[in-house]
N, C-alpha and C positions, 0 to 999 in steps of 0.2 A: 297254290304250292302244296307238296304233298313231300315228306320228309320221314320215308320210312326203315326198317330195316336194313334191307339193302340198295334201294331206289331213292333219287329222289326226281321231283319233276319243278322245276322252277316255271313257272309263267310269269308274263313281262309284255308292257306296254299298254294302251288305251285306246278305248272304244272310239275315238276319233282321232285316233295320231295314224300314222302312215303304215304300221303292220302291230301284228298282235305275235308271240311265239312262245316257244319254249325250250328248255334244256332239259335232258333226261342223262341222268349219272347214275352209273350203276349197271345200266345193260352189258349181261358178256358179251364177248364176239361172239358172228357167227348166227347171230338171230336174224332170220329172214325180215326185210323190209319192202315190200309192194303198196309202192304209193297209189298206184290207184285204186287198192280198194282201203286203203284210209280216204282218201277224198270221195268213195262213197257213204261212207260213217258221217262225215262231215255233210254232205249233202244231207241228210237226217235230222242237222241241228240247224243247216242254213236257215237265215230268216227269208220274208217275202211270202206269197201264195195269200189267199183267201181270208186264212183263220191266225195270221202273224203278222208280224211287224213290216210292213212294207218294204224296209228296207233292203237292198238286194246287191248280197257280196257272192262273189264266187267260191268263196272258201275254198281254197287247194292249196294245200303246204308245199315249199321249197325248203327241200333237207339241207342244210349248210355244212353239218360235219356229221364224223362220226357213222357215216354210210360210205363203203365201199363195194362197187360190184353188187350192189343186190345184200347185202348184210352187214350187220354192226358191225365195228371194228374193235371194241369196248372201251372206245374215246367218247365224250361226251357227245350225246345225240344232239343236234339244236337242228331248231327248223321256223321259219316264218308261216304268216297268212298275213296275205298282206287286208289293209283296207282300203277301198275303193268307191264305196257309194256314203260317203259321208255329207249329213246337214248337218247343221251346229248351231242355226239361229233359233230355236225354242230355248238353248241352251243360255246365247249369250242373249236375249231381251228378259229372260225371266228366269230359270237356275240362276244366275251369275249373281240375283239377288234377295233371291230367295229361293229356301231351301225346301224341297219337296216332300209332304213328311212320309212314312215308309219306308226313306231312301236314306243314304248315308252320305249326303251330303253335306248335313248338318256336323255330323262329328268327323268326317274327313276333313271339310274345311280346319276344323278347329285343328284338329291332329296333325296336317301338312301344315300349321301357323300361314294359313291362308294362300298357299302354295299349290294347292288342290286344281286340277285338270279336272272341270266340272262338265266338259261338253260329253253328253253320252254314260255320265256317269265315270268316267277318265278308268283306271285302273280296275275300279270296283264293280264294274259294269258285268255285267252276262256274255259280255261277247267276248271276254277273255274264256267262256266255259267250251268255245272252241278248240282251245288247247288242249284240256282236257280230254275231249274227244278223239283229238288225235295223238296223243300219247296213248291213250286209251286201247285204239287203235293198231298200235306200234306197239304196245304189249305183247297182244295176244297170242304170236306165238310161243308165247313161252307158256300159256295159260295150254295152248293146242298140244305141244307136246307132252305136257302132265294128263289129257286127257279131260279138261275144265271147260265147261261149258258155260256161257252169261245168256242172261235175256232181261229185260224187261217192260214194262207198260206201264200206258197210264189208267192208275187204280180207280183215281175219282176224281170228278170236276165239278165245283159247284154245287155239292151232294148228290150229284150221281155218280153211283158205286159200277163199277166195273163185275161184272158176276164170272170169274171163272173159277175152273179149280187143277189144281199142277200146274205143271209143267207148261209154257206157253210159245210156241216154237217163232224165232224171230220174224221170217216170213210172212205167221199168220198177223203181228203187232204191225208192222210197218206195212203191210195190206192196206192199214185201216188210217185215215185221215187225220185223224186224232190220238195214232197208236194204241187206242184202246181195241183189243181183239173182240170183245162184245158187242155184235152191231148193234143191240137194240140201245145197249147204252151209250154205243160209239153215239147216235141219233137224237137221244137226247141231249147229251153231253155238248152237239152242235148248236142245238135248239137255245140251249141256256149260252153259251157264249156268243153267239148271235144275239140275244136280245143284250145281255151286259156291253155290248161294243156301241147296239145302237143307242144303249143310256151313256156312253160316255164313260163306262164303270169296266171294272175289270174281276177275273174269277181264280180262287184259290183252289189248290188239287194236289195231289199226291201221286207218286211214282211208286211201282213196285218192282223189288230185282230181284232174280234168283241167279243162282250160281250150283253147278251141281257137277261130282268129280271129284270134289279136292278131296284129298285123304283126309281119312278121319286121323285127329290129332295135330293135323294144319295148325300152325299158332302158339301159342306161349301162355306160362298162367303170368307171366308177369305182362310182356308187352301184347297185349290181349289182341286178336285177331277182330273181335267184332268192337274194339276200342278204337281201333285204327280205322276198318271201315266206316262208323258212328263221324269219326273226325273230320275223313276223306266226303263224307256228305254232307255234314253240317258244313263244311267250308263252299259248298259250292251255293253262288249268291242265291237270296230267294228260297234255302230250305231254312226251316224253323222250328224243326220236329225230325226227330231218328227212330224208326220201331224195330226190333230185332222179334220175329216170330208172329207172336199175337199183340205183342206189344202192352199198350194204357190196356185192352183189355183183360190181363193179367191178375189185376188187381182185384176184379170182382171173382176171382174162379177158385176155385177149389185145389188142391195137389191133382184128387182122383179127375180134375178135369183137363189139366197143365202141361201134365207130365207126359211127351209121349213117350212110346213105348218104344225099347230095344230093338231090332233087330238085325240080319245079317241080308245087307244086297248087292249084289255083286261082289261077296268074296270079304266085302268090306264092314265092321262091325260098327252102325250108324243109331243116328238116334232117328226113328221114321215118323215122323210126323210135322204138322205145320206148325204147332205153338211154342216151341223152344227158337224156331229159328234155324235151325241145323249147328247150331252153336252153343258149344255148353265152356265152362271155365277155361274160356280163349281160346278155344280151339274149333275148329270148322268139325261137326260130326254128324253132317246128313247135306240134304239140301239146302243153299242155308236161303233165307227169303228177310229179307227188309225193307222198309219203308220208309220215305221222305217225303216230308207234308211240305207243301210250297206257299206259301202268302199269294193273295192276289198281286200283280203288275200295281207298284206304286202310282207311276202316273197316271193319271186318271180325268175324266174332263169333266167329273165333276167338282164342284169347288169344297175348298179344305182350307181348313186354318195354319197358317204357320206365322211366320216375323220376317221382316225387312232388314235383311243386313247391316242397310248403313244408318239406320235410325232405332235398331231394335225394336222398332214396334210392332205391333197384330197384323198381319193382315192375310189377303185371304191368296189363294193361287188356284188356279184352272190349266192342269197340261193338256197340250197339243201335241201335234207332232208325228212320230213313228214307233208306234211300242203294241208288244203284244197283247190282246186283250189277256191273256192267260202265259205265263211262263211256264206254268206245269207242262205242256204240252210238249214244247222243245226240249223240257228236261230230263225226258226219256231216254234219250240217246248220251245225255249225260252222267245223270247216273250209272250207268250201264257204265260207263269208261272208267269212272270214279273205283267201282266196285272191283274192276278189269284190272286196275293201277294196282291196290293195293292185295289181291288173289297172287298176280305176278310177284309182287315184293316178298310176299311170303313164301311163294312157293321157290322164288331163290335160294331164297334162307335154308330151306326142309328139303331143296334136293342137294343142293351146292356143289361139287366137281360132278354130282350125277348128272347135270346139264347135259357134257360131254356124250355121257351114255345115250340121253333122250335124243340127240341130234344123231347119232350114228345108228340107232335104232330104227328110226324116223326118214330115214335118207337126205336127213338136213344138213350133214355134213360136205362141205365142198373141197 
């Protein structure tokens, strides 16, 4: 769920009930909707193939409201993805009775007073970060009309670091197997998740996104721009880390190292450099670049300690099943939407009747 200025996006339902979707509030009329190149976005996060989760959904949303003719109506967006390739039996022989540690099964159960939909992870699961994607998706023209551009990759896997520098063009990320743009690291990076699958074990990594366009001044000192985006990532399952610029390495550096430098590009007075982030006292003011560290895939086939629900006592658990060796990888495509979600909220806010102007400019008026 993402609950911001102008926007919000509710998501709804579980990773083994019959459809997954969401609501989006907030959209003006008038924004262009082309479902099929959302359900090529989504193709991006689908599971199945070589280096994922077996499992194999079609992912393609059906718009339920709030679409007329090719465009918003500015009535609530909602839309389905249904599910279709559903197993459940790792879930009920063994989740059902023990809780997988990593996962949130432990404190869901307790928090739903045992009411918890544990097959797949029920609500809390990744495959709700589909939704995400397609809102994400269903954004971005409003992000096209300001001019706002997204992209991004995966940084690291496993401790292999991804080596580029700027700007990273989507075409060249999604080229690459692993959406890492660096083949030598893309090739590593397979090496190392290839051996973690055949141990049973699973690998942790990081996402990087940039964003470039938004006027300098984007955002709020109070409802902070890069507090919202921070939010909109920590909430998506599997991150456990947020970096705005250089990030943790901040702390060992100097002013005369930190600080970039001023200048004027494109007309626009930015802050140019990578160690700020392109964000300074809430507001967007350059390219802005952040990071989301992801934990390895909890289940895992090697064994691990946890407790017996109906005995409370130790014992041990071994998963099986269908899961990704790595979640960082899928969560490229994610992130990217996350970032997409809350650029669009803001840039609501900071154009607001200019909308209007942006579409008749644009020839998106009908």
């Amino acid at each position: 769920m993402y609950k911001g200025r102008i926007l919000t996006l509710v998501d709804w339902g579980e990773s083994h009930g019959c459809c997954i979707g969401g609501v989006l509030l907030g959209l003006p009329p008038g924004i262009p909707v082309d479902v099929d190149k959302v359900n090529r976005e989504l193709a991006r996060r689908r599971p199945g193939g070589r280096l994922a989760s077996p499992r194999r959904e079609e992912d393609r949303i059906e718009v339920l409201s709030g679409v007329y003719r090719g465009y918003t109506t500015g009535a609530p967006l909602s839309f389905i993805i249904a599910n279709k390739d559903v197993k459940s039996r790792f879930y009920e022989e063994v989740v059902k009775y023990k809780p997988r540690p990593g996962h949130s099964d432990a404190p869901a159960r307790l928090y739903s007073q045992g009411f918890y939909d544990y097959r797949g992870g029920g609500h809390y699961s990744g495959r709700l970060t589909a939704v995400t994607v397609a809102a994400g998706a269903l954004v971005e023209p409003i992000l096209d009309m300001a001019g706002v551009e997204t992209t991004a990759y995966l940084a690291s896997l496993g401790g292999v670091e991804c080596r580029v520098d700027g700007w990273v063009p989507r075409d060249k990320v999604y080229g690459s197997t692993l959406y890492c743009p660096d083949p030598e690291a893309s090739q590593a990076m397979e090496e190392e998740l290839e051996d973690a699958r055949r141990r049973g074990d699973s690998l942790g990594g990081s996402v990087e996104a940039l964003a470039r366009g938004a006027p300098t001044g984007l955002g709020s000192p109070v409802y902070r721009i890069d507090g919202a985006l921070a939010q909109a990532l920590m909430a998506i399952p599997g991150v456990r880390g947020v970096e705005v610029g250089a990030g943790a390495r901040l702390a060992s550096m100097r002013g005369s190292e930190s600080n970039d430098p001023i200048r004027v590009r494109e007309g626009q007075v930015v802050s140019d450099g990578p160690m700020m982030g392109g964000l300074l006292g809430g507001h967007a003011a350059g390219v802005i670049r952040l990071r989301a560290t992801l934990k390895p895939t909890s289940t895992i086939g090697v064994e691990q300690d946890t407790v017996e629900w109906r005995s409370l006592e130790e014992a041990r658990i071994r998963g099986w099943g269908r899961h990704d060796p790595a979640i960082a990888v899928r969560a490229v495509p994610v992130v990217e939407a996350a970032v997409r979600i809350v650029l669009a909220d803001y840039l609501l806010e900071w154009t607001g009747r200019m909308m209007h102007y942006y579409r008749l400019e644009r020839g998106q008026n009908k």
